[in-house]
Backbone as CSV, one residue per row, in Angstrom:
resi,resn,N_x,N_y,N_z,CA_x,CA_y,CA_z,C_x,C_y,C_z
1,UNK,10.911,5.773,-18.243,9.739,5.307,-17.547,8.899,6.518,-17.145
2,UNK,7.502,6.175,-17.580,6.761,7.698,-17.190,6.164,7.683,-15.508
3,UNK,6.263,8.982,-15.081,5.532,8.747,-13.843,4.451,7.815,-13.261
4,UNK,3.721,7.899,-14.392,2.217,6.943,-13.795,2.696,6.045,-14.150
5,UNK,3.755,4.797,-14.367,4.013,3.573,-14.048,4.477,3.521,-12.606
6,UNK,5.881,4.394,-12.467,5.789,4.831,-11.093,4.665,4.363,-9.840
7,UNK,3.970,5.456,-10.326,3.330,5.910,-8.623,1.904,4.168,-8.736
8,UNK,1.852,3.668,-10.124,0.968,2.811,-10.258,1.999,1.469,-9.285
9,UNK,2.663,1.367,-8.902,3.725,0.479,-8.071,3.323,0.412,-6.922
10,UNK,3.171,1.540,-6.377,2.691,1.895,-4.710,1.550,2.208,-4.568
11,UNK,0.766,1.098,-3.894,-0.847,1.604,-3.199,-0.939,3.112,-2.951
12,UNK,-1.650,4.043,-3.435,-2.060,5.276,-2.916,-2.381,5.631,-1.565
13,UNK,-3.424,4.290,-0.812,-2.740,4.360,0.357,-2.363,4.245,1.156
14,UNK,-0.892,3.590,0.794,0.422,3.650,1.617,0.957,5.130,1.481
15,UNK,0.262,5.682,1.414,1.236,6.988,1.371,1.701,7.725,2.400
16,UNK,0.718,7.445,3.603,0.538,7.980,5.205,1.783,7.025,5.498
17,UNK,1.974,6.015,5.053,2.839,4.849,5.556,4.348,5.725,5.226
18,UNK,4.645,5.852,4.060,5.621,6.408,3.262,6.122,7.690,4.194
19,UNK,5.118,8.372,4.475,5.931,9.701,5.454,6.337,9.326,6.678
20,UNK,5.361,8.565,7.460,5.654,7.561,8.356,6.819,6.762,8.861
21,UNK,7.302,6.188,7.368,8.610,5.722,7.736,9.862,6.669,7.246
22,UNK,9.323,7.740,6.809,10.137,8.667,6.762,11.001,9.424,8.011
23,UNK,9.749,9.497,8.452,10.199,10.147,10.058,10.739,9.590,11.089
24,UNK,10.398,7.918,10.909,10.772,7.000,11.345,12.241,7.058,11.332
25,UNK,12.927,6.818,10.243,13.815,7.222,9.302,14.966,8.080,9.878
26,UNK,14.337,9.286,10.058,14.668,10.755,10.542,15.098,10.579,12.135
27,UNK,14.119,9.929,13.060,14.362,9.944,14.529,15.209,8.494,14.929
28,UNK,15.233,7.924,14.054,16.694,6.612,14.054,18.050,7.256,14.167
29,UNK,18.201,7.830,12.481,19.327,8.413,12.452,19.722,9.548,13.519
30,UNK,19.054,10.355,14.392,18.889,11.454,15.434,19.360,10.341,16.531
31,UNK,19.147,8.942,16.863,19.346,8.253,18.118,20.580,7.521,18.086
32,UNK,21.373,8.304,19.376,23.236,8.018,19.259,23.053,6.831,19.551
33,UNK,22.319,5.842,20.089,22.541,4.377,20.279,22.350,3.420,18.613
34,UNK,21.365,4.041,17.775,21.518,3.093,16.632,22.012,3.274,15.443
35,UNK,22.684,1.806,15.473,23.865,2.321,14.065,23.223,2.460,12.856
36,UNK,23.670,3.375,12.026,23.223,3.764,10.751,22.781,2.606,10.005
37,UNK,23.831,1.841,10.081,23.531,0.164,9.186,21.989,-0.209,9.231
38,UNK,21.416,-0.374,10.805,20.198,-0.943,11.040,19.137,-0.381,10.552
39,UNK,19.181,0.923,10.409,18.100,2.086,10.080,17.126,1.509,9.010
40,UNK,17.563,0.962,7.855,17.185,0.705,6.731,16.508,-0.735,6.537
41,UNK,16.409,-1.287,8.084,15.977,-2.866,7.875,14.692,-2.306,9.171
42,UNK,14.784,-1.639,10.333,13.871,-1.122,10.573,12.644,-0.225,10.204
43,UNK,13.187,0.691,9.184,12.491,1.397,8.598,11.644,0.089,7.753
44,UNK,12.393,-0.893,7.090,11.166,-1.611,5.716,10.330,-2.527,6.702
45,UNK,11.115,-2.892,7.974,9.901,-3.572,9.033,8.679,-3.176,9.237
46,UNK,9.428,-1.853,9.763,7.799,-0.840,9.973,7.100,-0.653,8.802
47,UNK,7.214,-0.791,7.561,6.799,-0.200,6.069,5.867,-1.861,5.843
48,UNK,6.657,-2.982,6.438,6.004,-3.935,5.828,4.396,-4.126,7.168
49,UNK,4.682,-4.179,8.172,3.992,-4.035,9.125,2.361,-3.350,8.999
50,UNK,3.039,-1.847,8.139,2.056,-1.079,8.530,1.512,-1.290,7.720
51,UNK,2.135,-1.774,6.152,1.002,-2.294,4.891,-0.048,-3.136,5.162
52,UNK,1.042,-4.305,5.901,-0.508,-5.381,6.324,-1.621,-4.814,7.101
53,UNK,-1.093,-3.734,7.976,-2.131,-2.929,9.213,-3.197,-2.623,7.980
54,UNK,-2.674,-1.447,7.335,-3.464,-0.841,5.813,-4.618,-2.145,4.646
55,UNK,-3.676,-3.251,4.515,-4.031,-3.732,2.854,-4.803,-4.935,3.188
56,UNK,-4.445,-5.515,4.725,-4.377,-7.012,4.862,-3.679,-7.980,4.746
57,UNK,-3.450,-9.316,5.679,-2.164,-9.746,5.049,-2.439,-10.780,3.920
58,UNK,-1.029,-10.376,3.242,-1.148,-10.886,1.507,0.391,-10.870,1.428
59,UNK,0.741,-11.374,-0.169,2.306,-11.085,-0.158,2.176,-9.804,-0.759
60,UNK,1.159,-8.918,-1.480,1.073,-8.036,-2.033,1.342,-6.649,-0.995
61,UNK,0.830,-7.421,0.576,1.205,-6.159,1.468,2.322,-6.041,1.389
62,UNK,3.423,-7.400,1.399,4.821,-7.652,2.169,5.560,-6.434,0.864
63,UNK,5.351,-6.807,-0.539,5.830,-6.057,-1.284,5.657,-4.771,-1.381
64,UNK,4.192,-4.189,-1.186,4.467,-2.583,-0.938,4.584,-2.229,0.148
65,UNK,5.234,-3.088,1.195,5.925,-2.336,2.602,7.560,-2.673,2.155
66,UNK,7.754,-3.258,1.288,9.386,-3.303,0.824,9.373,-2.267,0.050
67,UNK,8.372,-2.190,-0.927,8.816,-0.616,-1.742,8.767,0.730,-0.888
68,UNK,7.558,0.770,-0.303,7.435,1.983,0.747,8.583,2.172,1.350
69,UNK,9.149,1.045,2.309,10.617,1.225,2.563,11.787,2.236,1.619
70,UNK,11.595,1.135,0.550,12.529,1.552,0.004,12.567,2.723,-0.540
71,UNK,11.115,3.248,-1.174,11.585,4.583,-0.922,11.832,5.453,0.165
72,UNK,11.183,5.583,1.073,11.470,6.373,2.470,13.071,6.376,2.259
73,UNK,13.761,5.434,2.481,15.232,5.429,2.174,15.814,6.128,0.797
74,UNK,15.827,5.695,0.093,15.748,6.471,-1.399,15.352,7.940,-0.873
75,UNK,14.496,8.184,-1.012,13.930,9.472,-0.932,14.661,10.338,0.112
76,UNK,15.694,9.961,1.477,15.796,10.228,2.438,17.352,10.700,1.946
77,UNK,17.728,9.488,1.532,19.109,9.919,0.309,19.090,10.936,-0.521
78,UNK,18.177,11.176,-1.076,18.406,11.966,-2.120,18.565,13.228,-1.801
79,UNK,17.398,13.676,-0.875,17.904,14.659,-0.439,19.061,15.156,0.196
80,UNK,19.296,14.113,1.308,21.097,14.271,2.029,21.876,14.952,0.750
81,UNK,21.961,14.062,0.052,22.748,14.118,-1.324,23.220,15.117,-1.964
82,UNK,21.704,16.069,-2.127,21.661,17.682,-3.215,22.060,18.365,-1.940
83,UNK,21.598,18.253,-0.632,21.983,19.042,0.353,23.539,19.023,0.174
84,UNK,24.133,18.104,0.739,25.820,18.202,0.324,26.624,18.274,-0.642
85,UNK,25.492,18.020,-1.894,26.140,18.787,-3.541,26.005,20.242,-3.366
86,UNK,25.262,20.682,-2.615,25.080,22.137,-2.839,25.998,22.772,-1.456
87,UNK,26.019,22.231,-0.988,27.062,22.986,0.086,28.549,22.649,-0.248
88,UNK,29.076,21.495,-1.283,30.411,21.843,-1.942,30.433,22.460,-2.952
89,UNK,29.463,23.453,-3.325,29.827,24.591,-4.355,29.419,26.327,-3.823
């Protein structure tokens, strides 16, 4: 799959949204009261939320605040990931 099918998936801009729930993301996992589990259903709340704030409401928002989610998560993984591949070698 080439990039520009990719990035053609996600409104351009949701992209403020995307870092957004990144950080979101970031200061969940940092808070000793919430469990890791929840992180990932809050984060696509806020992702779906802020689309409609952005797009209007449609089901087209609901879906690129589920993808936005999902990457913020994705994306949030991946890095964890190479970080701890690279610190077991």
């Amino acid at each position: 799959m080439e990039w520009d099918v990719i990035q053609g998936l996600i409104d351009g801009r949701l992209l403020i949204v995307l870092a957004a729930c990144w950080v979101i993301g970031y200061v969940l996992k940092r808070t000793p009261r919430v469990p890791d589990w929840t992180i990932i259903f809050v984060v696509t709340a806020a992702a779906i939320v802020f689309a409609i704030l952005v797009l209007g409401l449609s089901v087209e928002s609901v879906v690129q605040g589920i993808l936005v989610g999902a990457v913020a998560v994705y994306g949030n993984q991946l890095v964890k990931q190479v970080r701890e591949g690279a610190d077991q070698q």
